[in-house]
C-alpha positions in Angstrom: 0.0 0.0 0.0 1.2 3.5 -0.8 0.9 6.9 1.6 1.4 10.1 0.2 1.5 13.0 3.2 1.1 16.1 2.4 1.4 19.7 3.9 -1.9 21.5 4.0 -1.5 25.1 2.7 -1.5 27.5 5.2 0.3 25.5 8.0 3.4 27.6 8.8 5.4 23.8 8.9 4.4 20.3 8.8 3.9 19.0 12.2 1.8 22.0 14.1 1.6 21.0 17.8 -2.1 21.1 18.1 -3.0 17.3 17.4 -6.7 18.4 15.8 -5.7 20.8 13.6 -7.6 19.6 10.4 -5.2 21.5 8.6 -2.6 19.2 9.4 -2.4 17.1 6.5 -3.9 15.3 4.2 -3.2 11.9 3.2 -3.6 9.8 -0.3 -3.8 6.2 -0.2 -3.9 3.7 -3.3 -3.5 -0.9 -2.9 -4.4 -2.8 -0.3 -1.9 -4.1 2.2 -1.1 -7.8 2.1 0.9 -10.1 4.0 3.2 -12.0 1.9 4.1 -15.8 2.1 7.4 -16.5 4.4 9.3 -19.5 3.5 8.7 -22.5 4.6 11.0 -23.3 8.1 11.7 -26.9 6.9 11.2 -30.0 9.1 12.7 -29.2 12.9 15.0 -31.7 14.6 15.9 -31.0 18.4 13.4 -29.8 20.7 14.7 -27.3 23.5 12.8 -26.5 26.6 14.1 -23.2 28.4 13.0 -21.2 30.5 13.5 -17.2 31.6 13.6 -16.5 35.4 13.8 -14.1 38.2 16.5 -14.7 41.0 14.4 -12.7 43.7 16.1 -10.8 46.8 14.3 -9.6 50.4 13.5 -6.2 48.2 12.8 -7.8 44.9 14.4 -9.1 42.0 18.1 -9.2 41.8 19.0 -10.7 38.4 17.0 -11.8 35.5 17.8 -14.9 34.2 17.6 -17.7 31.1 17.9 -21.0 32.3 18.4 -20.0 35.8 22.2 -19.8 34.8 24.7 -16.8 34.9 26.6 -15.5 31.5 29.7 -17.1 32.3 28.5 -20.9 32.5 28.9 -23.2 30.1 27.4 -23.3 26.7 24.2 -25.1 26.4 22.7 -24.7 23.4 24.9 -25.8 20.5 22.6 -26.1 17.0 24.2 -27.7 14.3 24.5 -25.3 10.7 21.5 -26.0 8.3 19.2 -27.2 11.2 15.9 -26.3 11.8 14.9 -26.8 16.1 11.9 -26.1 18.3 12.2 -23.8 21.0 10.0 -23.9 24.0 10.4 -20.8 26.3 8.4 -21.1 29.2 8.3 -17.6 30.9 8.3 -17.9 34.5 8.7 -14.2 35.2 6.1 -11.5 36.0 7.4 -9.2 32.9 7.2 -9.5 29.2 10.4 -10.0 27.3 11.5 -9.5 24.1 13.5 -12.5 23.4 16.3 -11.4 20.4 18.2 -13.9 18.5 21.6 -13.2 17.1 22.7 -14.4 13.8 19.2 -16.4 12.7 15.3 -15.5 12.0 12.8 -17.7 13.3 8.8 -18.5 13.6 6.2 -18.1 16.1 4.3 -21.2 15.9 2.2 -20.6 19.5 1.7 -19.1 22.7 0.1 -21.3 25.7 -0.7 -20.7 29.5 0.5 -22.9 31.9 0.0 -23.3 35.6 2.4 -21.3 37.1 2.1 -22.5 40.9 2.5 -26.2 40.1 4.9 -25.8 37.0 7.4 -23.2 39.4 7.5 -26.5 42.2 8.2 -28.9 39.6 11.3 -26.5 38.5 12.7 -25.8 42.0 12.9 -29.6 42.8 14.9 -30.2 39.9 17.0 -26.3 39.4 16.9 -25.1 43.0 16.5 -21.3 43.6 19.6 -19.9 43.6 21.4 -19.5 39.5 23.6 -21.4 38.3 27.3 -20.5 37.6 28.7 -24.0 36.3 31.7 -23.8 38.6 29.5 -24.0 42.0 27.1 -25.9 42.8 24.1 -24.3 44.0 21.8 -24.6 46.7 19.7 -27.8 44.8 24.1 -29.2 44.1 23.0 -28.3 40.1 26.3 -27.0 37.7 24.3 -27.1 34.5 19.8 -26.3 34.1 17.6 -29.2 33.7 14.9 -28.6 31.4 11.7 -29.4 32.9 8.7 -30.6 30.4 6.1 -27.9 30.6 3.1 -29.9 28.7 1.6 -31.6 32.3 1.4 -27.8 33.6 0.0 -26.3 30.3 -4.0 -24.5 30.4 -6.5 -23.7 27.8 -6.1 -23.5 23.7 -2.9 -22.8 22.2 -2.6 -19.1 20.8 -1.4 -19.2 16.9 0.3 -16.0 16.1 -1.2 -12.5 15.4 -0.9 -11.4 11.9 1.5 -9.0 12.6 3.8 -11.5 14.4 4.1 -14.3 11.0 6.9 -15.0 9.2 10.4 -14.3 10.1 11.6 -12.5 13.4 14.8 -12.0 14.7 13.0 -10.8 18.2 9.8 -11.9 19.4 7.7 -11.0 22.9 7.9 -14.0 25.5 4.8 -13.2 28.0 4.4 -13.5 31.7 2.7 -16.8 32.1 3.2 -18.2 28.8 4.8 -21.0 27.0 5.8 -19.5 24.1 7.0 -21.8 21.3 9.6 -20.9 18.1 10.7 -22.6 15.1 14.5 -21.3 14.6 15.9 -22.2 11.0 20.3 -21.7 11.7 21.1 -21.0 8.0 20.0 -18.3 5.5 16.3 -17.6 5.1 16.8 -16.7 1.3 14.5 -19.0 -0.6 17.1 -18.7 -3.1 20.0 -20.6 -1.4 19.7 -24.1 -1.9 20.4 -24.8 2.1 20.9 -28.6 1.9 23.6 -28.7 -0.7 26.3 -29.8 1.7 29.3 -28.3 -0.8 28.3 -24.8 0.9 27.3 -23.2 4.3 23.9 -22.0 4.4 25.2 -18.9 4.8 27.5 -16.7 3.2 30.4 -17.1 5.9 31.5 -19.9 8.0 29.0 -19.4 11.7 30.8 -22.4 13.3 34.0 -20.1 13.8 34.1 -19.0 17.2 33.3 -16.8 19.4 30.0 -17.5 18.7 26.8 -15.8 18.8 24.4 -15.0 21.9 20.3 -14.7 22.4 19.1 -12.6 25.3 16.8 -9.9 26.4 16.5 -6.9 24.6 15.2 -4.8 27.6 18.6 -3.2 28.6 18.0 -3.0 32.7 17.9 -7.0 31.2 20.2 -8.1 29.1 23.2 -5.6 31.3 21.6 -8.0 33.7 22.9 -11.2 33.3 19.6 -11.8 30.9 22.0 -13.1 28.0 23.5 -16.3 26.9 25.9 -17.5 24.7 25.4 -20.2 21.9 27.6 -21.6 19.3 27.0 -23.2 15.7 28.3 -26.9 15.3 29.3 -28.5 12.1 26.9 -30.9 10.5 
């Protein structure tokens, strides 16, 4: 669809401070808006649960978390190139977060409630309270997060994704509550790169090389916050 915005005469410049001026502007408008077809995310493999937490304090929260575990840890998510996985972030904080992705684009496939009370036991049994550094254990004796199913703790319909959320995203909203689940494709999204041909990377530049990417938060006070992880790209 095409805008065309134009300066009414008489207005002494384009953006007069009274709001309800109707000598603002006028505005042309020709084609109706569609939403074009994404390519198709290909068959996933691995299936990740994970989880975003708050580490709470006597006066609130203290750090904001993925996986319970601290930036410095170990590496825990390792894709191979060319694959296509399923992420299932369960959100087990009282804020929304707008979970960011370095390096790939992927697909909302749902959003689902889930019993927080029950599904929050079930995870401190396992994880403890207190995060994970991978050098100490911590107050449950855990180095490394154990991923805990959410499916028995999940309540109501799945949500499919608004039309302003399809296709590809390279950030996405994770809400309070919610089990929010995301097809992730690690190679180019360009339906015109043959992805499978195994004489090339599916991308234009080898993503295995270290250092390696990271997905985190992309509310500053967050992400500043310990609300970041690192991942790296195997080889097939």
């Amino acid at each position: 669809m095409m805008i065309r915005v134009k300066r009414a005469n008489g207005t002494p410049y384009a953006f007069p401070t009274n709001p309800l001026n109707p000598q603002l502007q006028s505005f042309a408008t020709s084609g109706t808006p569609t939403l074009g077809t994404a390519p198709s995310a290909s068959p996933a493999g691995k299936v990740r649960i994970l989880s975003l937490n708050e580490y709470m304090g006597l006066g609130g929260p203290l750090e904001v978390l993925i996986d319970l575990t601290k930036w410095m840890a170990p590496i825990t998510e390792d894709p191979k190139l060319g694959a296509t996985e399923i992420w299932k972030i369960v959100n087990m904080t009282a804020d929304t977060h707008p979970i960011h992705l370095h390096l790939v684009q992927f697909q909302l496939l749902s959003r689902q409630a889930f019993n927080t009370n029950k599904y929050g036991k079930a995870f401190m049994a396992v994880n403890g309270m207190t995060p994970i550094d991978g050098v100490h254990p911590n107050d449950a004796g855990k180095l490394a997060y154990t991923p805990v199913d959410p499916t028995p703790y999940l309540q109501g319909p799945a949500k499919l994704a608004d039309a302003n959320e399809r296709g590809w995203k390279d950030t996405l909203r994770m809400n309070p509550g919610e089990l929010t689940t995301i097809v992730v494709k690690f190679a180019t999204i360009d339906p015109a790169v043959d992805t499978t041909d195994p004489t090339h990377y599916p991308f234009p530049f080898d993503p295995t090389i270290e250092p390696g990417y990271v997905w985190h938060c992309h509310i500053i006070d967050h992400e500043d916050n310990e609300m970041m992880r690192p991942y790296v790209v195997t080889k097939p």
